[in-house]
N, C-alpha and C positions, 0 to 999 in steps of 0.2 A: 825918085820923085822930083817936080819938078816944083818948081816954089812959089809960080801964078798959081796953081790949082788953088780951085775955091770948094768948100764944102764941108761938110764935121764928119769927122775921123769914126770909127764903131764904139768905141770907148767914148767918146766925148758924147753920143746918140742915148750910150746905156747908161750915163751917169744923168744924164736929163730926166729919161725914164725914172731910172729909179727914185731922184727926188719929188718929180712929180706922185709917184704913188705913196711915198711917206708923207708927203702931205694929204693928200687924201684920205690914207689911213688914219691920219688926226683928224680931219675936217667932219667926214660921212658921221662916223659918230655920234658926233656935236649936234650936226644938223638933225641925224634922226633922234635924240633926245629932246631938242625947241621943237621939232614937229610933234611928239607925243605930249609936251605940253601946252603948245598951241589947241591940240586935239581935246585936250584934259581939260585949260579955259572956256573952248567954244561948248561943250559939254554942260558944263556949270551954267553957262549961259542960257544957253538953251533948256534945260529945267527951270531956270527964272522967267523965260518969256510960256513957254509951257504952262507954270502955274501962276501967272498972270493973264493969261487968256483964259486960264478956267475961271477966274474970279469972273472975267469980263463977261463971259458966256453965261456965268450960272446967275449975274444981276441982270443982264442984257435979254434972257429970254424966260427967266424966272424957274428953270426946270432943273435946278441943282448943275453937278458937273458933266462934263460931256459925257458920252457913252464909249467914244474911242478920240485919238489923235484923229483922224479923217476929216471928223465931222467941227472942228475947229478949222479945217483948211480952209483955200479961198474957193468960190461957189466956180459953178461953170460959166464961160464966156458967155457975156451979154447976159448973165441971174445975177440979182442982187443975192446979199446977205440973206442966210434963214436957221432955224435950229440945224440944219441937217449939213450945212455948209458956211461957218459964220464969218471966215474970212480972216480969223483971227492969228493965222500963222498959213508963214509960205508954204510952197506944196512941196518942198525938200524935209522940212521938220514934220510936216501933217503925215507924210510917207514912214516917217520910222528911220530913217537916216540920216549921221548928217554931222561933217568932220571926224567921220573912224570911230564913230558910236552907232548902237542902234537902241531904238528908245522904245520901252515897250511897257504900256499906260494901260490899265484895269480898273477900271471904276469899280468902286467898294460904297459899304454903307448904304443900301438903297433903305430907301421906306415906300413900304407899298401905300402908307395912306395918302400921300400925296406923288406917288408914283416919280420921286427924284434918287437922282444919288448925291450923298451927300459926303462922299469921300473918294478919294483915287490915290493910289500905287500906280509912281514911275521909276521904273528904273534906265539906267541910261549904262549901258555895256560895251566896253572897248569891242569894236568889230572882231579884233586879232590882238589877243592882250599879250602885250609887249610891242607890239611892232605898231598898232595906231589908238593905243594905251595904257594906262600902265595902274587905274584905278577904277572901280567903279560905284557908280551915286545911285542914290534911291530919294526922292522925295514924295510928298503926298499932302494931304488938304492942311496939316501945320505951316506949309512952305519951309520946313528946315530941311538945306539940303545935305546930308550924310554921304561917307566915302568907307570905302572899306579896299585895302590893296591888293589882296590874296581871295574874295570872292565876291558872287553879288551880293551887295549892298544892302539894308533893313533898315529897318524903325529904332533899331536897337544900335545902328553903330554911331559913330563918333560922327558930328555935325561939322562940314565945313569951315574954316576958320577958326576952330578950338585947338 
């Protein structure tokens, strides 16, 4: 060999390699647990803006709570606001999706005499549990949001923050 030659040797190539993957193999990890719990905060959040546009909807049009997520979205281009589209959430959360959850809201409690609903069940389900969550929430007309780890979420489980 000759002593100008420039370049890294196969051994000096595979020990690069392999440090680079044992980092990695630390890192991915990492990363996919803050992403399941970034996914788990926006979640939470989102049942807080959720039932906070029901309030807004059911003083703003006097007709109790929505009837679905939809009809809280924003109206169609160039329509103002109305019961049937009040504008009150973007069209990613009005959709039923939204950070590795799907949210899926039943209006309960109706009264025919006054033809409102006066209560609603949300629950809010890791898309893929484990991989884009790892908990899932249930709230409803109390606004206490509950979690349960191992299935969907009730009225009955343990509240947020306790």
């Amino acid at each position: 060999m000759r002593k100008n030659e420039r370049g890294f040797s196969l051994i000096e190539l595979l020990i690069v390699v392999a440090i680079i993957l044992i980092i990695a193999a630390i890192a991915i990890p990492n990363f996919l647990r803050s992403r399941i719990a970034a996914n788990q905060a926006s979640a939470i959040e989102s049942l807080r803006v959720i039932s906070t546009a029901q309030v807004s909807y059911s003083t703003t049009y006097g007709t109790g709570f929505s009837t679905s997520l939809s009809v809280l979205g924003p109206p169609a281009a160039g329509q103002g606001a109305s019961s049937t589209a009040a504008g009150l959430l973007d069209e990613v959360l009005a959709g039923g999706d939204k950070s590795g959850y799907s949210f899926i809201y039943a209006p309960a409690l109706y009264n025919a005499a006054t033809n409102t609903w006066n209560g609603y069940s949300l629950n809010a389900n890791p898309a893929i549990y484990g991989q884009s969550g790892g908990v899932y929430y249930f709230t409803d007309q109390s606004f206490v949001i509950r979690a349960n780890s191992a299935t969907t979420a009730g009225s009955t489980d343990v509240s947020v923050g306790d």
